[in-house]
C-alpha positions in Angstrom: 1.5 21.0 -30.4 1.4 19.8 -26.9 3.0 16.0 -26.1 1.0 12.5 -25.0 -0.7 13.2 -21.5 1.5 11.9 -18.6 0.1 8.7 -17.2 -1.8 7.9 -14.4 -0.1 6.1 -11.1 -2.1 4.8 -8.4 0.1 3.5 -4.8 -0.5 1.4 -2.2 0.3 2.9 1.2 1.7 1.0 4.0 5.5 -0.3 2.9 5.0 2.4 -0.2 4.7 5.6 0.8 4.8 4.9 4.6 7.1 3.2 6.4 4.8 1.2 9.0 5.9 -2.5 8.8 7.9 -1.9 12.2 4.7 0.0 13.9 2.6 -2.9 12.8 4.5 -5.7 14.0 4.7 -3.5 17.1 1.1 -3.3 17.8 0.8 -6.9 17.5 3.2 -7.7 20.3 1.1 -5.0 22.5 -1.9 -6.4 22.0 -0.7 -10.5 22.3 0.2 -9.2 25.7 -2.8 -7.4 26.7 -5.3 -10.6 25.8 -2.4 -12.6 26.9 -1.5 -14.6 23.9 1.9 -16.5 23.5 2.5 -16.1 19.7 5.7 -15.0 19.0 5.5 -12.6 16.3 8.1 -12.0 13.6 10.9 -9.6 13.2 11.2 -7.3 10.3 13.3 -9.8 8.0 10.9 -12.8 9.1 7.5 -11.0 8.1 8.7 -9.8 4.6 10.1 -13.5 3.8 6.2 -14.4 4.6 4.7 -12.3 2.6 7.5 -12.8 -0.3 6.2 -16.6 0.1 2.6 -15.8 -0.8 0.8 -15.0 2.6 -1.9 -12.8 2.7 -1.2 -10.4 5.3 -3.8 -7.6 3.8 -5.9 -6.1 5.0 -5.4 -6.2 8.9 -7.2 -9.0 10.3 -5.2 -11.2 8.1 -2.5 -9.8 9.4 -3.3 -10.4 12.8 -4.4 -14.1 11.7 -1.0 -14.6 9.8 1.1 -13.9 13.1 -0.7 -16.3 15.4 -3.9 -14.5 16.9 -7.3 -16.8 16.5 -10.0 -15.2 14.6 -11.9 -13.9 17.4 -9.4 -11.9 19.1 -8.1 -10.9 15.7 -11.3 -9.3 15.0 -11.0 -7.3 18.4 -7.3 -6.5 17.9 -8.5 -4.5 14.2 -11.2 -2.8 16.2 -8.3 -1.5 18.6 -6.2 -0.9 15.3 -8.5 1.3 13.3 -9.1 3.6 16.2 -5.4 3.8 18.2 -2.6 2.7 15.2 -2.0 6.6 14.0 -2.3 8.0 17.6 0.1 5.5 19.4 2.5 4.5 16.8 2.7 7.0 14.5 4.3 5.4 11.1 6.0 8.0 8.7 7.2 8.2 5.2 9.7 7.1 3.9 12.9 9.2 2.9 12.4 10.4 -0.6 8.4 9.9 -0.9 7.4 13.5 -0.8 9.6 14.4 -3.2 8.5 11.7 -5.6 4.9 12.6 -5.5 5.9 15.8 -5.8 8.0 15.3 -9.3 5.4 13.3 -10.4 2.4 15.7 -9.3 4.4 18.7 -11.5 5.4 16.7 -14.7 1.2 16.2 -14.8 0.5 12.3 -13.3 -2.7 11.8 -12.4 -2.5 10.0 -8.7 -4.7 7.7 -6.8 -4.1 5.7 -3.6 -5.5 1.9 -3.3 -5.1 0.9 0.0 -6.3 -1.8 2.4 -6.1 0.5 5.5 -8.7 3.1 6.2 -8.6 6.6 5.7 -7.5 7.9 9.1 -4.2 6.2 9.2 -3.6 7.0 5.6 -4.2 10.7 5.7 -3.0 11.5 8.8 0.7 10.9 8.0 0.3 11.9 4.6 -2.4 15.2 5.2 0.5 17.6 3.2 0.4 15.6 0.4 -2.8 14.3 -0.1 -3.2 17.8 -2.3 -1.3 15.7 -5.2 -4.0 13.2 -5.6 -7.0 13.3 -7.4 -9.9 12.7 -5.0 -11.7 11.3 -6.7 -9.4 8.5 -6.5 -8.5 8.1 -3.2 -9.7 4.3 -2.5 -9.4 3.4 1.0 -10.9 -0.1 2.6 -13.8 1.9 4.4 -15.0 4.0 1.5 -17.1 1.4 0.5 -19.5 -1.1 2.4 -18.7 -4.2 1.4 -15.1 -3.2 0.7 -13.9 -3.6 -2.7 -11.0 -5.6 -4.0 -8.2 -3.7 -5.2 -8.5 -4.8 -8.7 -11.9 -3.7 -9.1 -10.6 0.0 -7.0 -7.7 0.2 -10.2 -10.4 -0.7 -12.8 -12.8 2.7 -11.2 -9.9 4.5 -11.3 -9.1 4.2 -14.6 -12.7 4.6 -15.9 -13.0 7.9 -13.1 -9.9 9.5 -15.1 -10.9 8.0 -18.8 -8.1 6.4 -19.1 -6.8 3.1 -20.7 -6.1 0.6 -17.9 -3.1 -0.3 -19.9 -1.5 3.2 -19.7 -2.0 3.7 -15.9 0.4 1.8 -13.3 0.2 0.3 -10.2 3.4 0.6 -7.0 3.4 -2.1 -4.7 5.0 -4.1 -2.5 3.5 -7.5 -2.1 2.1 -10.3 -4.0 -1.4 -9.3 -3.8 -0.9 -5.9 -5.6 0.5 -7.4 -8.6 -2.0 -9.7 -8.9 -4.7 -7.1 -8.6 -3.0 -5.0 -11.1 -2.9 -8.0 -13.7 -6.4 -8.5 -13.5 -7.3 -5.0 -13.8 -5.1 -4.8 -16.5 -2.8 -1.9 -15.4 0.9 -1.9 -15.4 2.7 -2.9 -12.5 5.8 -1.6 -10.2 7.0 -3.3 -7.4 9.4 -1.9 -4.2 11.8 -3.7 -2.9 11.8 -2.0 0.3 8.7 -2.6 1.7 6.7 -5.3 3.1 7.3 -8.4 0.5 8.8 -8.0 -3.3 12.7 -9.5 -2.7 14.9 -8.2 -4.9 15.3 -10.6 -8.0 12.1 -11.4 -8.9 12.8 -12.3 -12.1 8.2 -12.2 -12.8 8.4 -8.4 -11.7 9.8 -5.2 -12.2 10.9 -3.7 -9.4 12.8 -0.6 -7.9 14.9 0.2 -4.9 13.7 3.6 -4.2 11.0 6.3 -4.5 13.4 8.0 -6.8 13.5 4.7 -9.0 10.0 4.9 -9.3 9.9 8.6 -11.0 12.7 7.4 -13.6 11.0 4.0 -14.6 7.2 6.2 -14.6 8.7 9.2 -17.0 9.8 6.0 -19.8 7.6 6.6 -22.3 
């Protein structure tokens, strides 16, 4: 007689699986020099402590909005993102990620990816392991037109896989993804070392590590 099926866990990407916060931060200083802009844009340590306070950094024209750039050279400084981040900065994953998905891929997971970047400058870093996710549940912010919120992306997924929102769990690493994983009723994780969850939040679970993850995924 064969045991409960292994749950489903869905991931956000950038400050997840890949660690990009530096790359992004970098782009912004290149391109507040090229349309000569004096914003001073955070460090590392500054940027997480906004996001920890509750600014919406995602997706990226929010992120250029949230470090200083007006609207409309935000909007032209996404268009420059979408098509040069992955070719000129080049974010990797962190230490530990491919093994995770890979532990989690063998004990039987269904995974999904809910992401506010676009597909290019997911798959790109991540093309060898993409082969561990169901694809039909790859949600990237241009595989629809309007894009979709990331609460209704986690409520698709767990009707694509028939499964129980309650069962399937959410990895983030700001606000905004537990707050989308409440109202789709999933489960959620938080990181602490990504772009925003401090450790301590006493409202949260959350881990250190991508091997944390696996341990608190396989409780029953």
């Amino acid at each position: 007689m064969s045991g409960p099926a292994a749950k489903p866990v869905f991931f956000d990407v950038d400050g997840v699986l890949l660690d990009s916060l530096p790359q992004h931060l970098a782009i912004c200083v290149d391109k507040a020099r090229e349309y000569g802009l004096q914003v001073r844009v955070p460090d590392v340590r500054q940027f997480r402590e906004m996001v920890a306070s509750g600014i919406k950094v995602s997706p990226m024209l929010n992120f250029f909005l949230a470090v200083g750039f007006p609207l409309h050279l935000a909007e032209q400084a996404v268009e420059a993102y979408d098509s040069e981040f992955v070719k000129r900065y080049r974010p990797r994953a962190f230490g530990g990620v491919r093994t995770m998905l890979r532990r989690l891929h063998g004990a039987g997971h269904p995974l999904g990816l809910v992401t506010a970047n676009i597909a290019a400058n997911v798959e790109t870093p991540l093309r060898d392991v993409l082969s561990y996710f169901d694809s039909r549940c790859l949600f990237y912010i241009d595989r629809y037109d309007p894009p979709r919120s990331k609460s209704w992306c986690l409520s698709e997924g767990s009707k694509v896989l028939g499964a129980s929102p309650q069962e399937c769990t959410f990895v983030g690493d700001q606000p905004g993804d537990a707050t989308a994983a409440q109202v789709a009723g999933w489960r959620f994780l938080g990181v602490s070392y990504g772009w925003g969850l401090l450790k301590g939040d006493p409202k949260l679970r959350i881990v250190d590590s991508p091997a944390d993850v696996v341990d608190v995924v396989a409780k029953p």
